[in-house]
MDAnalysis code that builds the backbone (N, CA, C; Angstrom):
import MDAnalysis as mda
import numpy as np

u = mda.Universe.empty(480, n_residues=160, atom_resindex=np.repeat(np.arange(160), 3), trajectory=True)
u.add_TopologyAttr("name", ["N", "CA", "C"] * 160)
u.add_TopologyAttr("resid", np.arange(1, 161))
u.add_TopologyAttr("resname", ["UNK", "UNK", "UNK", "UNK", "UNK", "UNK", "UNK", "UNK", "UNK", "UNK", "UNK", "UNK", "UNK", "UNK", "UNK", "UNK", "UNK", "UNK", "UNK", "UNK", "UNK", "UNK", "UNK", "UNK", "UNK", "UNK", "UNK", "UNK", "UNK", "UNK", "UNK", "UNK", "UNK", "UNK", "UNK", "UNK", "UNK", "UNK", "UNK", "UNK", "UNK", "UNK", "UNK", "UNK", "UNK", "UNK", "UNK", "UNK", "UNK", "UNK", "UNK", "UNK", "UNK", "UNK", "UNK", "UNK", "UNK", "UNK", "UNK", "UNK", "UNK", "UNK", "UNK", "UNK", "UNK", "UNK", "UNK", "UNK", "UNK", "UNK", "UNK", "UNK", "UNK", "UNK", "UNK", "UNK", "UNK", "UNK", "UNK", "UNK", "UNK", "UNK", "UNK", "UNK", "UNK", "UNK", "UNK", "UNK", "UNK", "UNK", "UNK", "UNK", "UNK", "UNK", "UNK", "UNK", "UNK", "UNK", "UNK", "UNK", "UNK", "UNK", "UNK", "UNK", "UNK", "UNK", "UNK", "UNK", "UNK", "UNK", "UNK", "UNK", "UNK", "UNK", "UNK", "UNK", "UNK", "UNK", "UNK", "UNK", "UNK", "UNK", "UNK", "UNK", "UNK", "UNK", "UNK", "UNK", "UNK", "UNK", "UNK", "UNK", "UNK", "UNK", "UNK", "UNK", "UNK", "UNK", "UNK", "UNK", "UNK", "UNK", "UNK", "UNK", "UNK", "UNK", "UNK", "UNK", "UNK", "UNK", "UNK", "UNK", "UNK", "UNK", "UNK", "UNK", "UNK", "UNK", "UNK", "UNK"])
u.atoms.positions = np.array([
    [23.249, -12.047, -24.457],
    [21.875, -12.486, -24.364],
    [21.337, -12.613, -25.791],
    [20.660, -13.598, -25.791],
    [20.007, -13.830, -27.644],
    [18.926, -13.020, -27.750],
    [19.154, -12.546, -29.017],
    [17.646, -11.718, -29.269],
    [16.432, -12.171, -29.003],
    [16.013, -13.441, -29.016],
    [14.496, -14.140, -28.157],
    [14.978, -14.391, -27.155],
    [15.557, -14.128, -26.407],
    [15.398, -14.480, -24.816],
    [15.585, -12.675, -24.580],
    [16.529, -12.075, -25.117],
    [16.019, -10.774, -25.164],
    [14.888, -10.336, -24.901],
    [13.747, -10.297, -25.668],
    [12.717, -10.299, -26.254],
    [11.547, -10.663, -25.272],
    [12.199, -11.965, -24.575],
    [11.145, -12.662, -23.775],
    [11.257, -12.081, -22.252],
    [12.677, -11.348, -21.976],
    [12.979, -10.748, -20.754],
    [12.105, -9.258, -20.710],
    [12.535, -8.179, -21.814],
    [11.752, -6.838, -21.987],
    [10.053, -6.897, -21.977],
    [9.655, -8.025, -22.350],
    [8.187, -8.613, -22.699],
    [7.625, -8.998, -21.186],
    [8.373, -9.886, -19.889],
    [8.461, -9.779, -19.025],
    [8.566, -8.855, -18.094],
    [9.215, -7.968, -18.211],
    [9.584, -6.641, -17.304],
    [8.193, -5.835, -17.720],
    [8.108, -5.063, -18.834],
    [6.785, -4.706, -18.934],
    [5.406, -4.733, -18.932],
    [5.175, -6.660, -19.023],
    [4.273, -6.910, -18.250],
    [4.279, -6.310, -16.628],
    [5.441, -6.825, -15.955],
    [5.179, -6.142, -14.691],
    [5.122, -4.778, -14.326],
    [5.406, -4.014, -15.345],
    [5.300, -2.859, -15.406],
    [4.059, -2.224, -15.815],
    [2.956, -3.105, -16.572],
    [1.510, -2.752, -16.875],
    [0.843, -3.065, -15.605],
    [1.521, -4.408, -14.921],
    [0.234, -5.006, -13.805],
    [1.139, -3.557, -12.383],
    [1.633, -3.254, -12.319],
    [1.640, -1.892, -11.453],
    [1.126, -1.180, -11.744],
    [1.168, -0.640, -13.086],
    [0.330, 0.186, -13.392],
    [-0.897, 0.516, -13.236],
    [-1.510, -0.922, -13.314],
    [-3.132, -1.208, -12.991],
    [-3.688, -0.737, -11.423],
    [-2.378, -1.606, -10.925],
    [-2.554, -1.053, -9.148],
    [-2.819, 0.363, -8.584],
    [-1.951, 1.425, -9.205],
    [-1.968, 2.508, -9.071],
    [-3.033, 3.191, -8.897],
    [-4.324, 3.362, -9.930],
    [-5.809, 3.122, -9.071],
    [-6.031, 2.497, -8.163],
    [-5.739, 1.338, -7.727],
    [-6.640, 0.910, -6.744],
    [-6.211, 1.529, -5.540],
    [-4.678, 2.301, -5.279],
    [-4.349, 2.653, -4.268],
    [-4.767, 4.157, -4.162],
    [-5.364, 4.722, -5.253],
    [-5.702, 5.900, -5.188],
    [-7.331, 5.979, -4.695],
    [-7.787, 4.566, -5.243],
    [-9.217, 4.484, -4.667],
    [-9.317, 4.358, -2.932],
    [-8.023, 3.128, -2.807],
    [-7.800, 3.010, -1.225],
    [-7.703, 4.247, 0.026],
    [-7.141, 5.265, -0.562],
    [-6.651, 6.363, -0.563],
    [-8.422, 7.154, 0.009],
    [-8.936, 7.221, -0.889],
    [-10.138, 7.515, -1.066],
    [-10.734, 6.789, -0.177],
    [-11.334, 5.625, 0.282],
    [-11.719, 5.402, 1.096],
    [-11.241, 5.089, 2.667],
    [-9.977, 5.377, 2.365],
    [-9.152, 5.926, 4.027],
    [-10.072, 6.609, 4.607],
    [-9.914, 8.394, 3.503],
    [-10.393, 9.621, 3.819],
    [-11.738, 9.356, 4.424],
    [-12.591, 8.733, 3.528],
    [-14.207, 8.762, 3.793],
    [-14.288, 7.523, 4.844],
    [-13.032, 7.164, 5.405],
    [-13.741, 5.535, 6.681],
    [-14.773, 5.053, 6.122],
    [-14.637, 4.750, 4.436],
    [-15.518, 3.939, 4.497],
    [-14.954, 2.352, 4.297],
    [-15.692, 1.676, 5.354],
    [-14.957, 0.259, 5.664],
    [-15.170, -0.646, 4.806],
    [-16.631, -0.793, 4.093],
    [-16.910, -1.937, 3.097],
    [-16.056, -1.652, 1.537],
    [-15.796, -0.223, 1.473],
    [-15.181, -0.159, 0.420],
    [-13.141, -0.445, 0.750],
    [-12.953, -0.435, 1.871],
    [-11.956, -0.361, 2.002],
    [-11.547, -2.090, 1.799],
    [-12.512, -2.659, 2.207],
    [-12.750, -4.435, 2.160],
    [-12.239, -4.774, 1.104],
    [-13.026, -3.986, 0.129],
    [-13.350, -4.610, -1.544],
    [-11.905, -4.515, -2.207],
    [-11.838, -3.004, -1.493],
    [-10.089, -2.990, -2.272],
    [-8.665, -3.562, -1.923],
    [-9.199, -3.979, -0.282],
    [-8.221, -4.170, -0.059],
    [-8.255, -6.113, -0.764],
    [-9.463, -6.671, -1.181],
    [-9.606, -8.242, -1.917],
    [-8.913, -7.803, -3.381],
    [-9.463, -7.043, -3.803],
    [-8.508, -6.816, -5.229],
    [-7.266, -6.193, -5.388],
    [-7.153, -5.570, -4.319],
    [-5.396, -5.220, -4.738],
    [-4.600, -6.448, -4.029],
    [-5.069, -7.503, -3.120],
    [-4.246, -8.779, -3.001],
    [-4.081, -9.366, -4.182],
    [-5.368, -9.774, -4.558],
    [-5.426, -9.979, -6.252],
    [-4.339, -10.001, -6.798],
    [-3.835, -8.459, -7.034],
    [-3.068, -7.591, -8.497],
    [-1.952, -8.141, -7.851],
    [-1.291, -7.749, -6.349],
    [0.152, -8.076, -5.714],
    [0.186, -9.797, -6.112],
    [-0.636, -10.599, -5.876],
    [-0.747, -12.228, -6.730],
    [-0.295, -12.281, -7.728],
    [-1.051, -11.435, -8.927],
    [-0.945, -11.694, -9.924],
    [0.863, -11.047, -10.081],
    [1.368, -9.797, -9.691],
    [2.349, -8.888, -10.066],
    [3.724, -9.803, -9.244],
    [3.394, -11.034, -8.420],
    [4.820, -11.337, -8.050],
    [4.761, -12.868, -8.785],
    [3.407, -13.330, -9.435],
    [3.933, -14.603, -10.442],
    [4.581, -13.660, -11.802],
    [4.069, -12.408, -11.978],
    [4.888, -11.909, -13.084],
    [6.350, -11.837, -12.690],
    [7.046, -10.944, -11.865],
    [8.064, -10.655, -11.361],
    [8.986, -12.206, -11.304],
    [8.290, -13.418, -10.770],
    [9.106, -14.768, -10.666],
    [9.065, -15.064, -12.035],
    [8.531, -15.011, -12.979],
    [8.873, -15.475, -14.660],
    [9.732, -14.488, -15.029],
    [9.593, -12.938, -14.587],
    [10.879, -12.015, -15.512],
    [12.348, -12.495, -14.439],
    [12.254, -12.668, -13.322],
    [13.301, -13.299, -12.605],
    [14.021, -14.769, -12.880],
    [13.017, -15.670, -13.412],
    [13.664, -16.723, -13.994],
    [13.980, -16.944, -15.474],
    [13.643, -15.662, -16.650],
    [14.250, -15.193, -17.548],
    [15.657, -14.483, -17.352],
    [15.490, -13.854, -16.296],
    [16.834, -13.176, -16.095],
    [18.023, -14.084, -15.421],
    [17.841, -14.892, -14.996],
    [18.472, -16.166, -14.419],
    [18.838, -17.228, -15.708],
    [17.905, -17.546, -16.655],
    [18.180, -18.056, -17.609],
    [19.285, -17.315, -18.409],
    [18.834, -16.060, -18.729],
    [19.888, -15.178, -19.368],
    [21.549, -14.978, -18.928],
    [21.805, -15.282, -17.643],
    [22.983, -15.678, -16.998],
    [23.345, -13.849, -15.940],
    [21.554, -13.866, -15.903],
    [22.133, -12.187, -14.938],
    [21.935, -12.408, -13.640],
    [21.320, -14.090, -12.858],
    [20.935, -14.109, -11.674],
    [21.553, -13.100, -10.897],
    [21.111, -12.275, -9.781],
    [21.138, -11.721, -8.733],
    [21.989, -10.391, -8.901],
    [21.615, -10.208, -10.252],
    [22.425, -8.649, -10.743],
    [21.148, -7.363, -10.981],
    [21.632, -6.385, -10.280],
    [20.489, -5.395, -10.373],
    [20.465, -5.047, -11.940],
    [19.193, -3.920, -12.483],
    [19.270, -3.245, -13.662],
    [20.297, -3.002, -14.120],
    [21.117, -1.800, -13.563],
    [22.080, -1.207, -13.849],
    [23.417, -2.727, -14.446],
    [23.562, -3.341, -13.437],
    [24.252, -4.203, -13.703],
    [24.742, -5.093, -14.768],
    [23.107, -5.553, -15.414],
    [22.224, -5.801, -16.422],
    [22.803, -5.423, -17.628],
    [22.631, -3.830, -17.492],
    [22.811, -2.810, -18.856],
    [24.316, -2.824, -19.068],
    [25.135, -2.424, -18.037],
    [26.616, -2.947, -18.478],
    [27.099, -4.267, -19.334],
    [26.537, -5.362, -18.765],
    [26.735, -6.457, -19.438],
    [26.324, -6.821, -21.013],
    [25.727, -6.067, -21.885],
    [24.952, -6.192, -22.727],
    [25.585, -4.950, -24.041],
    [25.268, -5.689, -25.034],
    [25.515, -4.639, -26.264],
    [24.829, -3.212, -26.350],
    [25.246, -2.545, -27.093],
    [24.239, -0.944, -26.926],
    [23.190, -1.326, -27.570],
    [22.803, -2.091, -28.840],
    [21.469, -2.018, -29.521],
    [20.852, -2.824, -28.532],
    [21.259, -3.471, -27.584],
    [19.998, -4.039, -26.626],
    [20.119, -3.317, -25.665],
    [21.224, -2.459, -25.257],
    [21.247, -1.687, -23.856],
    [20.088, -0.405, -24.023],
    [19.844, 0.183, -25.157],
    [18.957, 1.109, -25.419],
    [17.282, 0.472, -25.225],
    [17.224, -0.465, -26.011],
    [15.955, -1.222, -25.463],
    [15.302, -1.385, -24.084],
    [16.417, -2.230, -23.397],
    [16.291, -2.363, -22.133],
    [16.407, -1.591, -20.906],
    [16.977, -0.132, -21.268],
    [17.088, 1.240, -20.665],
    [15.717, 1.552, -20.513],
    [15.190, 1.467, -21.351],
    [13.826, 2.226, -21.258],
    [12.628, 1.608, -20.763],
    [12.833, 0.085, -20.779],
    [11.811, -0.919, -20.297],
    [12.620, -0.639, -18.697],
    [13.803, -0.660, -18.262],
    [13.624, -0.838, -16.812],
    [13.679, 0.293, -16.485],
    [13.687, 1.664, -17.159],
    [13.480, 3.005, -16.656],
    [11.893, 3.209, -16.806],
    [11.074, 2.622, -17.120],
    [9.359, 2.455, -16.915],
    [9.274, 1.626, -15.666],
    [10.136, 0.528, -15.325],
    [9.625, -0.144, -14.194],
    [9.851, 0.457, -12.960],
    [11.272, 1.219, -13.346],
    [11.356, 1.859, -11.971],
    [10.423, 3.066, -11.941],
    [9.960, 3.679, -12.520],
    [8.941, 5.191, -12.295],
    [7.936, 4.660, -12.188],
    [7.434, 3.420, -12.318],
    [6.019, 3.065, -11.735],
    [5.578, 2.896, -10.676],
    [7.160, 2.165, -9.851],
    [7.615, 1.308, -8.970],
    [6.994, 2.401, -7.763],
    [8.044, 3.240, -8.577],
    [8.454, 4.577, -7.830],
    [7.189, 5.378, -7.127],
    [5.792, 5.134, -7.933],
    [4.999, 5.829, -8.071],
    [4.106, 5.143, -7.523],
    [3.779, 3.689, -7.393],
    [2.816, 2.712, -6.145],
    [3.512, 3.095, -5.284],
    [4.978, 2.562, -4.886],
    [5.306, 2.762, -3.706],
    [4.868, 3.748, -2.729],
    [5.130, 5.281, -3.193],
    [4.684, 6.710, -3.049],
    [3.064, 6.491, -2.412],
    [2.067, 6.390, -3.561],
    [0.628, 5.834, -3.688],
    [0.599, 5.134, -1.904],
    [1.566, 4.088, -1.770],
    [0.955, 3.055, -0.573],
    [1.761, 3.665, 0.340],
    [2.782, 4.036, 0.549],
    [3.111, 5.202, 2.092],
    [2.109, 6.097, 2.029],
    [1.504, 6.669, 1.182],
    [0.674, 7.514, 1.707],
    [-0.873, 7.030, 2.386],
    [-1.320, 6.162, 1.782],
    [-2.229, 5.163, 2.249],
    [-2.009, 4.488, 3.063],
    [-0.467, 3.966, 3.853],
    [-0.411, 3.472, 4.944],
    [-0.203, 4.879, 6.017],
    [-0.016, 5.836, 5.517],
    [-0.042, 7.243, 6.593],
    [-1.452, 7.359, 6.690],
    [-2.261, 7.313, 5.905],
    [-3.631, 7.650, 6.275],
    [-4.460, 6.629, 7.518],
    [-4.146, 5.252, 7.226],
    [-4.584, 4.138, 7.787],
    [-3.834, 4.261, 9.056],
    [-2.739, 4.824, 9.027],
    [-2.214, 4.780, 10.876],
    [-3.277, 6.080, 11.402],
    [-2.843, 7.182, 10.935],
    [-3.599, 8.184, 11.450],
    [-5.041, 7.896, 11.853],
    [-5.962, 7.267, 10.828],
    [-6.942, 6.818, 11.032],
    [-7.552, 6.231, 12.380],
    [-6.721, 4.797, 12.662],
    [-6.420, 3.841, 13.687],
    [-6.165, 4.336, 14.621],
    [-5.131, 5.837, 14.645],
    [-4.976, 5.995, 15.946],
    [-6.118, 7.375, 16.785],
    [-6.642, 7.927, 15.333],
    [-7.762, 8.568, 15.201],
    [-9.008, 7.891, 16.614],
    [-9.546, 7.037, 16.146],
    [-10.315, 5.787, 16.649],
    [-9.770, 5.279, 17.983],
    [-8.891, 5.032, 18.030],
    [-7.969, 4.404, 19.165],
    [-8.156, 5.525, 20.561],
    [-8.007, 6.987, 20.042],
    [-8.082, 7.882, 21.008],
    [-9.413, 8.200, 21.332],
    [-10.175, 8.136, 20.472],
    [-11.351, 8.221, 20.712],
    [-12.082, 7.551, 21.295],
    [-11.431, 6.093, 21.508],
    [-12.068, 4.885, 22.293],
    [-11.352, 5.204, 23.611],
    [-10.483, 5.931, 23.801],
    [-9.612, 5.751, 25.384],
    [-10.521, 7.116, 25.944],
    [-10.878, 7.898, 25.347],
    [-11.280, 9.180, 25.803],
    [-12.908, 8.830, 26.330],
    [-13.840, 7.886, 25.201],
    [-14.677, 7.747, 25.264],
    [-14.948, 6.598, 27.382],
    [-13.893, 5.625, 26.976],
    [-13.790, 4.894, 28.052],
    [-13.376, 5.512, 29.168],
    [-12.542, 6.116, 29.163],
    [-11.999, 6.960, 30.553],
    [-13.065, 8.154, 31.091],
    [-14.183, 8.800, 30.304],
    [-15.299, 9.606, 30.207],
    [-16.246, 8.405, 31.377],
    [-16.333, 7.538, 30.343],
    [-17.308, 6.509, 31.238],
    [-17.054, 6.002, 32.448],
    [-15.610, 5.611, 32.582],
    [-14.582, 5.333, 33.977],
    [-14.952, 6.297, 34.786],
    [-15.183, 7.523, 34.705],
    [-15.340, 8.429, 35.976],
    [-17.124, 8.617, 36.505],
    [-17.688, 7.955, 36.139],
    [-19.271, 7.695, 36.363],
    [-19.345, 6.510, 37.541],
    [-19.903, 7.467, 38.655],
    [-19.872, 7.007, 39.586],
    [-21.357, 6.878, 40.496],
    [-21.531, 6.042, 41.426],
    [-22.695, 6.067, 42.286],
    [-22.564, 6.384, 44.050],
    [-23.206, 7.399, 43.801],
    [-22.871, 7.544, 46.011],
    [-24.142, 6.341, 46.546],
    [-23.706, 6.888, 47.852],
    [-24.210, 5.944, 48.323],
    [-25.719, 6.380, 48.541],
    [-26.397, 6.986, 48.051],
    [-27.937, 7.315, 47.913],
    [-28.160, 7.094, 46.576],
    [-27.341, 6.156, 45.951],
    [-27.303, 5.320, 44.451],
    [-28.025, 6.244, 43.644],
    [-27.563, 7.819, 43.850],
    [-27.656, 9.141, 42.583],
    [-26.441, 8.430, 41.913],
    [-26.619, 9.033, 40.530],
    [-25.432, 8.911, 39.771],
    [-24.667, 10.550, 39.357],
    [-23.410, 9.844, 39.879],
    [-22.580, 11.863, 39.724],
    [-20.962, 11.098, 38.450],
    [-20.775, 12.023, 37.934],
    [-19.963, 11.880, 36.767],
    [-19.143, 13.092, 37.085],
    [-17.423, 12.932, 37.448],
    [-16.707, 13.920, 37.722],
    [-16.806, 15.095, 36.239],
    [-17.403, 14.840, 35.271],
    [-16.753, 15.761, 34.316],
    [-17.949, 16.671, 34.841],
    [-18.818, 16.322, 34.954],
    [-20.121, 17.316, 34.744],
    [-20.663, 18.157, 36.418],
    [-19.980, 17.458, 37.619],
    [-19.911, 17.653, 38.663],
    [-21.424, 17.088, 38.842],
    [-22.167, 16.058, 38.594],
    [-23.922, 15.276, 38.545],
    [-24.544, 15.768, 37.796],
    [-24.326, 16.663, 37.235],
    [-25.383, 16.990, 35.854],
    [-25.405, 16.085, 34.693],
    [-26.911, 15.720, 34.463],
    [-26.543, 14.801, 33.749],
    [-26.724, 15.742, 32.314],
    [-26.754, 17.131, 31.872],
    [-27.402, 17.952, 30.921],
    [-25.837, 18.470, 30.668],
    [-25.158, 18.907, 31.558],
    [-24.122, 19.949, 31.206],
    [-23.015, 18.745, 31.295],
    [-22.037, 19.075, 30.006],
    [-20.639, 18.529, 29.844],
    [-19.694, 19.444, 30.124],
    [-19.126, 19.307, 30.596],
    [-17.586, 20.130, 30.433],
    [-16.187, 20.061, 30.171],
    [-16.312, 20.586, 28.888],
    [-14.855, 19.532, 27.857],
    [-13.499, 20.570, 28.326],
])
């Protein structure tokens, strides 16, 4: 690999390695507004972290068609570093050992934010079947009183 296309590949990778970086807040904010259900904020973040994933896979297709230029198409890191001299294998060790611990570290960030968002959903979900099936048992006799099996017609006393 030539030292400027070198150059232009490590320059590539770490860009994508800053625009993850950036993300990493927003999933901690997301995170944050899991916890608090709050929905308008969950909106906002969820418009700007489409954003960053936009912006982070036109980066990823320019360090991919550097690396294709370079003659590494469809070879992982590791792969990469074998092929290459040590004064560039040391360089490039450390630029794709940043991409992967970032990687490593959204990824982490968004399973946990997609654990919160199921829990959440199904949070809500039960609460709507409980709420509906509560209402399902509200009934009228035929002297059109209203009697509700939970409460045996009281309309004051619940019984959970």
């Amino acid at each position: 690999m030539s030292s400027a296309l070198l150059d232009k590949f490590i320059t590539a990778t770490t860009e994508c390695t800053k625009q993850i970086r950036t993300m990493l807040p927003m999933e901690q904010e997301k995170r944050k507004a899991l916890v608090s259900d709050d929905v308008p904020r969950m909106e906002h973040m969820m418009c700007d972290q489409q954003a960053a994933v936009m912006k982070l896979e036109n980066l990823e297709k320019e360090r991919l068609h550097l690396q294709q230029e370079a003659g590494f198409s469809g070879l992982t890191a590791n792969e990469i570093l074998e092929k290459i001299s040590a004064a560039d294998k040391e360089r490039l060790t450390n630029c794709f050992d940043e991409l992967r611990t970032a990687a490593k570290e959204l990824k982490a960030y968004n399973e946990k934010a997609t654990e919160l968002a199921k829990a959440s959903l199904q949070f809500w979900e039960n609460a709507e079947t409980i709420r509906t099936h509560a209402a399902s048992r509200t009934t009228y006799s035929t002297y059109r009183a209203q009697t509700n099996e939970l409460n045996n017609g009281s309309s004051i006393k619940i019984k959970i």
